[in-house]
C-alpha positions in Angstrom: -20.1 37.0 38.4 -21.2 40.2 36.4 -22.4 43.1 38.4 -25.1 45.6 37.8 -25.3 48.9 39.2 -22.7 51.6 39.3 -24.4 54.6 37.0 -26.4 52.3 34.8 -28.8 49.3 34.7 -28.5 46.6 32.3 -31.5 44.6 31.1 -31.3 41.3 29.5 -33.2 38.0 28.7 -36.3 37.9 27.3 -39.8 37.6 29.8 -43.1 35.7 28.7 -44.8 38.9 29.3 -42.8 41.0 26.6 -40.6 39.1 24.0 -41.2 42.5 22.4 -39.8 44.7 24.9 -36.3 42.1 25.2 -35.4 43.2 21.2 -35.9 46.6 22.2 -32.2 48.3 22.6 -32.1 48.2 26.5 -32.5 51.7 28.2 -30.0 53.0 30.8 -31.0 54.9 33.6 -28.1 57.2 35.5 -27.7 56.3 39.3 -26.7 57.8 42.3 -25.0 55.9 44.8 -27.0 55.2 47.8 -26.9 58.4 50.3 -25.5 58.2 54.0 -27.6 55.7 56.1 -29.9 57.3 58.8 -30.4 54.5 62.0 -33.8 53.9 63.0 -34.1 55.7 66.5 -33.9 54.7 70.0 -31.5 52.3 71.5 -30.8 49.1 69.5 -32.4 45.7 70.5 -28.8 44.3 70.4 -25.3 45.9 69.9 -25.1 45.7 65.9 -28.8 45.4 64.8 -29.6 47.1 61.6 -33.0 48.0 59.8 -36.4 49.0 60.2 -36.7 46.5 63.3 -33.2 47.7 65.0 -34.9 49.4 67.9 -37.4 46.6 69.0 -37.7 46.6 73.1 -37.7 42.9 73.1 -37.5 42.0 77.1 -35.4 43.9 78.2 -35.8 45.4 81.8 -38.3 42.6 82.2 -38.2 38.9 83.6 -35.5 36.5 83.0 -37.0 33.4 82.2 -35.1 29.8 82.7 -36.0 27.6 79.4 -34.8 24.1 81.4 -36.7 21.4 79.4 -37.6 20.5 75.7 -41.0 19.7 76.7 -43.9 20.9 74.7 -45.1 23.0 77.8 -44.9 23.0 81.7 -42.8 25.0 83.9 -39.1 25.4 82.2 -41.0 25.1 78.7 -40.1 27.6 75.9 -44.0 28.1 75.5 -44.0 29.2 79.6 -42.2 31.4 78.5 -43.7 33.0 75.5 -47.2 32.6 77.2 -46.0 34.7 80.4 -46.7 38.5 80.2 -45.0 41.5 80.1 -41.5 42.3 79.2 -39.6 38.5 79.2 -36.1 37.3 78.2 -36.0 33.7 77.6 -32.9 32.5 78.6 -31.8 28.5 77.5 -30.3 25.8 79.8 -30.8 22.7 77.8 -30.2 22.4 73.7 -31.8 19.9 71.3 -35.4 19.6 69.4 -38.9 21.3 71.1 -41.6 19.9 69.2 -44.6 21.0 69.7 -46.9 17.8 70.1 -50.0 20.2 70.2 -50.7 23.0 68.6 -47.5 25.5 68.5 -47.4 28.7 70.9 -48.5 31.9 69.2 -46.4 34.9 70.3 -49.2 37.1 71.6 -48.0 38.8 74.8 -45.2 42.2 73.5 -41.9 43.0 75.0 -40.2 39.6 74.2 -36.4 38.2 73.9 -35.9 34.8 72.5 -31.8 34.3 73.4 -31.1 31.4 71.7 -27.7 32.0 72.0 -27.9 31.0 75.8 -28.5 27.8 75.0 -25.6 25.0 75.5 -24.1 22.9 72.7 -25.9 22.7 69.2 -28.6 25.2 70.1 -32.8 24.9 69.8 -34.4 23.7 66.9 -38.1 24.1 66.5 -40.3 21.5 65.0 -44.3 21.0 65.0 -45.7 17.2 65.7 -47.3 16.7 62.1 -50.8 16.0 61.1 -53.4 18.1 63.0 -51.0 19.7 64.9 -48.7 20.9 62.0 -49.2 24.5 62.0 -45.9 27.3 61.9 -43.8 26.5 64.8 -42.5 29.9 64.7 -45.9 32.8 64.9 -45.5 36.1 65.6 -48.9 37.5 66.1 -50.8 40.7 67.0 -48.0 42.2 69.2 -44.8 44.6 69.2 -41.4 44.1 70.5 -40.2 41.1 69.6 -36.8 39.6 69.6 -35.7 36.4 68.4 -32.3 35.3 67.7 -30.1 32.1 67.2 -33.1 29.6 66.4 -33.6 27.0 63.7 -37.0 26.1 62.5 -37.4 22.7 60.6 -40.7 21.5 59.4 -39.4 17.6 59.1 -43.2 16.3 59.5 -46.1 16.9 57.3 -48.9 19.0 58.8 -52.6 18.6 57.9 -52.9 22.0 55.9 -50.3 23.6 53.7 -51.4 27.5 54.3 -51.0 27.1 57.8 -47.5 25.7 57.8 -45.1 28.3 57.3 -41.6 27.8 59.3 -42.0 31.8 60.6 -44.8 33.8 60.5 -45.1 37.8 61.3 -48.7 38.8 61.1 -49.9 42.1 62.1 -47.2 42.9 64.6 -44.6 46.0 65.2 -41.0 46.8 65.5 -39.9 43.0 65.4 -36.7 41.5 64.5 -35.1 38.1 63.7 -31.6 37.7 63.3 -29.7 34.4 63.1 -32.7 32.3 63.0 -32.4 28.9 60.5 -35.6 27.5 58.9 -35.9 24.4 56.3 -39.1 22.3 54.8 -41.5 24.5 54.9 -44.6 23.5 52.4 -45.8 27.4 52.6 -43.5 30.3 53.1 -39.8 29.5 55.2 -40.6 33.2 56.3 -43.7 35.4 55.3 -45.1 38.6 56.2 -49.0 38.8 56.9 -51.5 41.6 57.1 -50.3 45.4 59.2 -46.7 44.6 60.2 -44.5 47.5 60.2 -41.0 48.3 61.3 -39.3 44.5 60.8 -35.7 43.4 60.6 -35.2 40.0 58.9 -31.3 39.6 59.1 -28.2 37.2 58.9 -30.5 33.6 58.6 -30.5 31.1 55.9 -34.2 30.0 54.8 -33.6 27.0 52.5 -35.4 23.7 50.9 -38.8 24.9 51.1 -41.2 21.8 49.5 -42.5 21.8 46.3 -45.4 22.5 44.9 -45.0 25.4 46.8 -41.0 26.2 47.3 -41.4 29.6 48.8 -38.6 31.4 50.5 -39.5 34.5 51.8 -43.1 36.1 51.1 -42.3 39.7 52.6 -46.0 41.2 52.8 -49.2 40.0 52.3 -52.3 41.4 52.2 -50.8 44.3 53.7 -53.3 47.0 55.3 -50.7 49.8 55.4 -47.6 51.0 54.4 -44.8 49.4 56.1 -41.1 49.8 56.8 -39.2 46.5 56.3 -35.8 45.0 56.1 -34.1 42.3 54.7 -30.5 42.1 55.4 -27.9 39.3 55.3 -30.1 36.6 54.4 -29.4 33.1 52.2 -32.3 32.0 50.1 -31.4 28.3 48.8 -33.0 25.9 46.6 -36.7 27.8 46.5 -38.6 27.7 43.7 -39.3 31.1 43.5 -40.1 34.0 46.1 -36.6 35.0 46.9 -37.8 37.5 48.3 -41.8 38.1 47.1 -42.0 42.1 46.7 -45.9 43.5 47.3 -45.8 46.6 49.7 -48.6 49.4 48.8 -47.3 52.5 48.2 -45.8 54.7 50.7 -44.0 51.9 52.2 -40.1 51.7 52.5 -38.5 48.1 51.4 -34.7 47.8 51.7 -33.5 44.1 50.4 -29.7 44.8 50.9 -26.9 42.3 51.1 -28.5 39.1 50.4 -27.3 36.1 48.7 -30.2 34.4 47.0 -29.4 30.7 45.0 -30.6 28.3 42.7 -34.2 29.6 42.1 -36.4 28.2 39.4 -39.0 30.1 38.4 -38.0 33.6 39.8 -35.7 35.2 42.4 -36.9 38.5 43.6 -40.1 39.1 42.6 -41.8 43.1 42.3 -45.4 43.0 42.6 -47.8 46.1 42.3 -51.0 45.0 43.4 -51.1 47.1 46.4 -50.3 49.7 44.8 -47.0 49.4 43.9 -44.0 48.4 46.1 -40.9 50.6 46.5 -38.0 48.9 46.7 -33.9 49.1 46.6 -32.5 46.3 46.4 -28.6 46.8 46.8 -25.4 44.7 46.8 -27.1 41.0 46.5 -25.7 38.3 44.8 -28.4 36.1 42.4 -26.8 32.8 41.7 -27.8 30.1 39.6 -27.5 26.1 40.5 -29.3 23.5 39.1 -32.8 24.4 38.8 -32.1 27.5 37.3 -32.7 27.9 33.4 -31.6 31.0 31.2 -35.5 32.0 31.2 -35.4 32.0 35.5 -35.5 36.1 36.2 -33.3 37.1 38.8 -35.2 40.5 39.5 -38.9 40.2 37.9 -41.8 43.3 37.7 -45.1 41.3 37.4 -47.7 43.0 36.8 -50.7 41.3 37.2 -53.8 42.9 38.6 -51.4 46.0 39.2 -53.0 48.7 40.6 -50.2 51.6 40.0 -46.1 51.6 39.2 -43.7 50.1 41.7 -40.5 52.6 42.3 -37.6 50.1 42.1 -33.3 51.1 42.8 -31.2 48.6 41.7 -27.9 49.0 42.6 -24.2 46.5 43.0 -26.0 43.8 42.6 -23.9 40.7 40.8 -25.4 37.7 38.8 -24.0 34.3 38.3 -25.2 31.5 35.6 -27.4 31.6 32.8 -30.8 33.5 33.7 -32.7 36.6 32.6 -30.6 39.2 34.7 -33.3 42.0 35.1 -36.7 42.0 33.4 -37.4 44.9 30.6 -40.1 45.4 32.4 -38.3 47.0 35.1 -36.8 49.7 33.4 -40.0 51.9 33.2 -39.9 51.8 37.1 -36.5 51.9 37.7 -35.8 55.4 39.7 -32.0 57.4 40.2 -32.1 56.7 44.5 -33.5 55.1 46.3 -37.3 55.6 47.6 -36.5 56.0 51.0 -32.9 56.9 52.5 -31.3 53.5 53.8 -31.3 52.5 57.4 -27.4 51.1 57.3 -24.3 51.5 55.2 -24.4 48.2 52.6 -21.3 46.5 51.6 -20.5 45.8 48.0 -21.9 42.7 46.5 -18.8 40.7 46.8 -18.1 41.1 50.0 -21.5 40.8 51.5 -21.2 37.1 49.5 -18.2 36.3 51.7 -19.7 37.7 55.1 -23.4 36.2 54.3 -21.8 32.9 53.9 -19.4 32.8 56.8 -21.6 34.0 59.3 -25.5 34.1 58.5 -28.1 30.8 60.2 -28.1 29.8 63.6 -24.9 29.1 65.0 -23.1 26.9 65.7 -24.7 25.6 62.2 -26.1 22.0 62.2 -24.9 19.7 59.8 -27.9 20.9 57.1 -26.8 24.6 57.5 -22.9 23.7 56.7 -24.7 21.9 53.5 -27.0 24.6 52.2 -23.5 26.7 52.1 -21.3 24.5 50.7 -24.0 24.0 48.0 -23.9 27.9 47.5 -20.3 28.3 47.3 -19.3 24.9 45.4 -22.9 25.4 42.9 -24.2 22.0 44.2 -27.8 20.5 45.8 -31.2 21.1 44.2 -34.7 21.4 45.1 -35.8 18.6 47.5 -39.2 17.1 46.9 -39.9 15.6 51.0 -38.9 17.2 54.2 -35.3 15.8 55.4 -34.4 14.5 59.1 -33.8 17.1 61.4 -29.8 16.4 61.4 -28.6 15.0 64.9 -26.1 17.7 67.4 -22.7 18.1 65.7 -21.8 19.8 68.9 -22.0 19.2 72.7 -21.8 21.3 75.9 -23.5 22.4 79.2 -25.5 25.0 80.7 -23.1 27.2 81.8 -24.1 28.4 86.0 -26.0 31.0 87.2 -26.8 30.5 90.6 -29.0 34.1 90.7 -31.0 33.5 87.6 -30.2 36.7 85.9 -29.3 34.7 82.4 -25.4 35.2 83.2 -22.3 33.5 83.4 -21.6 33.4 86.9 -18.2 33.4 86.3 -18.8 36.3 83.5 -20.6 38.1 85.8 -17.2 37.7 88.5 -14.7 38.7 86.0 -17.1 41.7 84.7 -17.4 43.3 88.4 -20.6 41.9 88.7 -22.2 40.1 92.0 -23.1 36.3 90.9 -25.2 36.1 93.7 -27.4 39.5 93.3 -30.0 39.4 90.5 -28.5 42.4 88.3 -29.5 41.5 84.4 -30.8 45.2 84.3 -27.6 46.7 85.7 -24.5 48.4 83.9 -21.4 47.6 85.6 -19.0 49.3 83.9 -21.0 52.3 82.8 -20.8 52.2 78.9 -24.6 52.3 78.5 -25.3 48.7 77.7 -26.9 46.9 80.6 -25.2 43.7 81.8 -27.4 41.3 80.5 -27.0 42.9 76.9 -23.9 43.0 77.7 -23.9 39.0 78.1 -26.0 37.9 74.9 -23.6 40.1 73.0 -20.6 38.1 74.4 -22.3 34.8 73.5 -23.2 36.0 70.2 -19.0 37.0 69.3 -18.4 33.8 70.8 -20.6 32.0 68.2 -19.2 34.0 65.7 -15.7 33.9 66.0 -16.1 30.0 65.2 -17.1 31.0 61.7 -13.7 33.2 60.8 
């Protein structure tokens, strides 16, 4: 794997845009290292969050909400739970599939934690009912505050229109964050950004196998209204035509793609757009990999410039290329700046050891058998594009809601062993005084729990 970065950018390849510009000796540009981080403020939405979405209230202080059915909606429904308002935690008894036999709930109402973590066994996968009703199982819509971890998304049916079928949507919304989220088969975007969002965290998920003709992973912003702060951290883009990650942020925003590991694109990787105005962008410590539907004329990290309407300000820096493809375009080098346009919200790793940590840990876990594919194929150079949505793969794991006679979205017996009353509803407590209340406390221990089974 070579690495670019460290004091100096290498170009290489040739582009269809400048066959001139690739016999051109390639410039250099002198670097900086990135500078100390500098966290977002206010407490974190979960011990160990990171980006422009770190801080997002989700639920907390609010409701705890018992998910106890897979039912489209009802009492005990996921989509009770999203519809109910103000501050919410849903909290899962019961694992498998919730698809959405009518149209899919829209997350309207702010101040909203989806723990899928809580849930027993193999976890909650998200699916849409096809046809009519085959819209993004996943929206995120005119609101603030929103949480959601440790849920997959698969789009195994075909809905009735194409640009309303994302797996995850974020449109005009604040201070969000998704981490440990899974989506597949999307015939739009796996994940895309729509309209005013600002302040979003996209972290530690694997968005793979989006359908052709339209094998999108991740389109970041569009038809943005404002500047916007936005992360992307952690992530695995797999077998995606192109996208990974689309780039188009007006001017004044602050775009940190940071740790990613992005494989077997066709067309383009990470793509730098301008006609907003012209994004800035650092994109540190990702690894670009090449598998079988990559060519040597596939850009890793491409400047397009049509219907630009003024110079994007990209930093490049430790990131590492595998496989035969045009590394950076020469049409990045007259954007190219020494830092990066805004100072970073976290402390990356280096390129070779974000690959090792993205791959052991990142997706919904425990990861379903498709998951456990998608990184095999990334670490063995194997798979390809798929043409037709798979079969949402059956649970490779079993278990039980664990109790909680109060409702308070705890371990009874956690809640015992922690000083804690099992009987007394005290989610919004702090036991043991080290400023994370008990209920944070909780989805944190489930999430280590999930985690350790990776190492």
């Amino acid at each position: 794997m070579a690495w670019i970065g460290h004091g100096a950018s290498a170009l290489a390849g040739t582009t269809a845009l400048s066959i001139l510009a690739a016999l051109a000796p390639s410039p250099t540009l002198a670097q900086t290292a990135p500078p100390a981080p500098r966290a977002v403020a206010g407490p974190l939405a979960f011990p160990g969050a990171v980006g422009y979405g770190a801080a997002a209230k989700g639920g907390r202080g609010g409701q705890v909400i018992i998910v106890n059915k897979l039912a489209d909606s009802g009492p005990g429904s996921l989509r009770a739970c999203i519809d109910a308002s103000g501050p919410r935690v849903c909290v899962f008894q019961v694992s498998g599939v919730i698809r959405f036999t009518t149209r899919p709930p829209v997350i309207r109402n702010p101040y909203l934690t989806i723990a899928g973590q809580t849930a027993p066994g193999a976890g909650i996968t998200l699916a849409h009912g096809g046809g009519s009703v085959g819209y993004t199982p996943l929206l995120i819509k005119n609101t603030q505050d929103i949480v959601v971890r440790y849920i997959r998304v698969r789009n195994d049916r075909i809905g009735a229109n194409r640009e309303s079928e994302d797996s995850i949507t974020i449109e005009h919304s604040d201070n969000v964050i998704l981490d440990h989220v899974s989506a597949s088969w999307a015939r739009d975007e796996l994940i895309n950004g729509y309209a005013d969002n600002d302040r979003i965290t996209i972290s530690n998920s694997i968005f793979a196998e989006g359908i052709p003709t339209h094998d999108k992973c991740a389109l970041l912003a569009s038809d943005p209204v404002d500047a916007q702060r936005l992360t992307f951290a952690g992530n695995v883009c797999a077998h995606n035509g192109d996208r990974n990650p689309d780039l188009n942020f007006p001017r004044g925003s602050c775009v940190e793609v940071v740790n990613n590991v992005f494989y077997n694109a066709a067309s383009e990787f990470a793509e730098i757009w301008e006609s907003f105005g012209g994004t800035p962008v650092a994109l540190i410590g990702n690894s670009f990999i090449g598998g079988a539907n990559t060519s040597r004329s596939t850009v890793a990290i491409a400047r397009n410039l049509t219907g630009s309407i003024g110079p994007a300000k990209v930093y490049l820096w430790d990131n590492a290329f595998s496989g035969p493809m045009v590394q950076v375009s020469p049409l990045v080098a007259p954007v190219q700046v020494a830092g990066p346009p805004c100072i970073p919200t976290f402390a990356a790793t280096s390129a070779a050891t974000a690959y090792q940590t993205v791959l052991r840990g990142a997706g919904t876990l425990p990861r379903d058998n498709f998951d456990a594919r998608i990184v095999s194929d990334v670490r063995n150079r194997t798979g390809a594009i798929v043409k037709q949505p798979g079969v949402i793969p059956a649970p490779n794991v079993t278990g039980k809601a664990y109790p909680d006679v109060d409702r308070d979205g705890m371990d009874d017996r956690w809640e015992a062993s922690h000083g804690m009353n099992p009987k007394l509803f005290d989610a919004w407590g702090d036991a043991n005084g080290d400023g994370i209340l008990n209920l944070d406390a909780w989805l944190d221990e489930l999430h280590r729990r999930l985690m350790s089974l990776t190492l």
